[in-house]
C-alpha angles and dihedrals in degrees: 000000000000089000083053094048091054092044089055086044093056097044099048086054100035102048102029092171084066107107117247089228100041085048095058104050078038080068098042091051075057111051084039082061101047088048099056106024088224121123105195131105098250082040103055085045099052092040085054109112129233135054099289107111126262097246098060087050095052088051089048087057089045089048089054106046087052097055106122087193091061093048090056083041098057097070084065087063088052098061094054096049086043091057093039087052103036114019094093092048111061089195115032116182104242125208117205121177129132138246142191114264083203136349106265094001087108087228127122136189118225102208133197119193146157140212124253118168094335097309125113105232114191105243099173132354133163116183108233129186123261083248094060093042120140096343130116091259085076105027099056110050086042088057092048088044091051091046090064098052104049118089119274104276096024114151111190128196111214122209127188147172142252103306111038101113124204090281086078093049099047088051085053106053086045078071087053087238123135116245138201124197134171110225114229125183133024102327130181116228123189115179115208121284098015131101101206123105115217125194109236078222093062082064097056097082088058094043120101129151093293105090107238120198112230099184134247136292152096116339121185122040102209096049107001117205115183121238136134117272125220122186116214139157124187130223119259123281088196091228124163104258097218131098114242110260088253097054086044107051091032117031115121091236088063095047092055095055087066 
C-alpha cells in the first residue's frame, strides 16, 4: 500500500492536468492489480478490496477504461516515465517491435521500450487493429505520437527487427532520429557510384560472427532509400526451429493465411 501511496503522490504532482478522481480509481485499478496478478476487466474489479460488490467494482473498471478523458490524460503519464528513463541520455537506443494483445482478437500492441540494466522498460505503446499491422497507418502516428513524449533534445536511436521497409525509415529520419534495421527477404543494394544492383542474399555466404561494412548506398529498387550496410550473422543459439503448438495453430498471422 505504501508503494501505492508514493505512486499516487508523483503523479499527483508529475502529471497536475490528471484528474483527482480519475487518479484515484486510476490507483485502485493498481493495487487491484498488484492483489490478484490478473490483468482483465472482470478481473481488476473482483480483486478490488472492500464491501462494495463485485459487480459494481467490475462497472467502476469498465467506467474507467472507457474514459475517453484518461486516454488523452496518459500521455501525460508518459511524459513523466519518458523523462525519468531517458533525460539524462540525449540518445537512448529504442526498441520497437509488436506483439499480440491476445491470440485471434486481431489486436496488436506497438511497443516502444528501452534497456536498463538488461531489462526491456515500455516507454511508449498504443494497441492497433490487424487491419492497421506494420503499415504506415500505424507507424507513423505512433512515431508522431512518441516524438511528443520524449524530453526536449532527445535523439533516439531506433532499432528494429526483420519487416519494417524503408517507409518506416524514412518516417523516421523525417523525426531527425537515428535508426537500425535488420534486411529480410530478397533486397536490392546498390553502393554509391556504381550502377550495378547486388542481392543482400549474394553476401550471406561471406557473413560470421565478425561485422563486416559493406558501404553505403541505395537500397530498395523499387523505392531506394540510402543508408550504410553491415553484414553480420550471429552464432547459433541451438534453438528448436519449430513454432509451439499454440503459436502455431493460433497466431494471428496464421489466421489470417486461411
Amino acid at each position: 500500500m505504501r508503494d501505492i501511496s508514493i505512486l499516487h503522490d508523483l503523479l499527483k504532482k508529475q502529471c497536475p492536468n490528471l484528474h483527482a478522481k480519475r487518479l484515484s480509481s486510476l490507483m485502485i485499478a493498481t493495487q487491484s492489480l498488484l492483489d490478484g496478478q490478473q490483468l482483465s476487466l472482470t478481473e481488476l474489479g473482483r480483486n478490488i478490496s472492500g464491501s462494495v460488490a463485485p459487480k459494481h467494482n467490475i462497472k467502476r473498471i469498465d467506467r474507467l477504461l472507457g474514459n475517453s478523458n484518461l486516454h488523452n490524460e496518459r500521455l501525460d503519464i508518459y511524459r513523466w516515465h519518458a523523462k525519468l528513463l531517458c533525460g539524462a541520455n540525449p540518445m537512448p537506443v529504442v526498441l520497437v517491435d509488436w506483439s499480440d494483445v491476445r491470440e485471434q482478437l486481431r489486436h496488436l500492441t506497438l511497443r516502444a521500450s528501452v534497456s536498463v540494466q538488461g531489462r526491456s522498460v515500455t516507454l511508449y505503446e498504443r494497441v492497433f487493429s490487424f487491419a492497421e499491422y506494420n503499415s504506415p497507418v500505424s507507424h507513423n502516428p505512433f512515431l508522431r505520437e512518441l516524438a511528443s513524449i520524449l524530453p526536449s533534445g532527445c535523439c533516439p536511436l531506433i532499432v528494429t527487427d526483420a519487416g519494417y521497409r524503408n517507409p518506416w525509415f524514412r518516417e523516421v529520419e523525417k523525426h531527425g532520429w537515428f535508426w537500425l534495421g535488420r534486411v529480410r527477404g530478397d533486397v536490392g543494394f546498390k553502393r554509391d557510384g556504381q550502377a550495378l544492383w547486388q542481392s543482400n542474399k549474394s553476401f550471406y555466404p561471406s557473413a560470421n560472427s565478425r561485422a563486416k561494412y559493406l558501404g553505403c548506398g541505395q537500397l530498395g529498387r523499387k523505392s531506394p532509400h540510402h543508408a550504410h550496410l553491415h553484414l553480420y550473422k550471429a552464432k547459433a543459439k541451438h534453438r528448436k526451429d519449430n513454432r509451439s503448438s499454440k503459436a502455431g495453430r493460433n497466431h494471428t498471422a496464421q489466421q489470417s493465411k486461411k
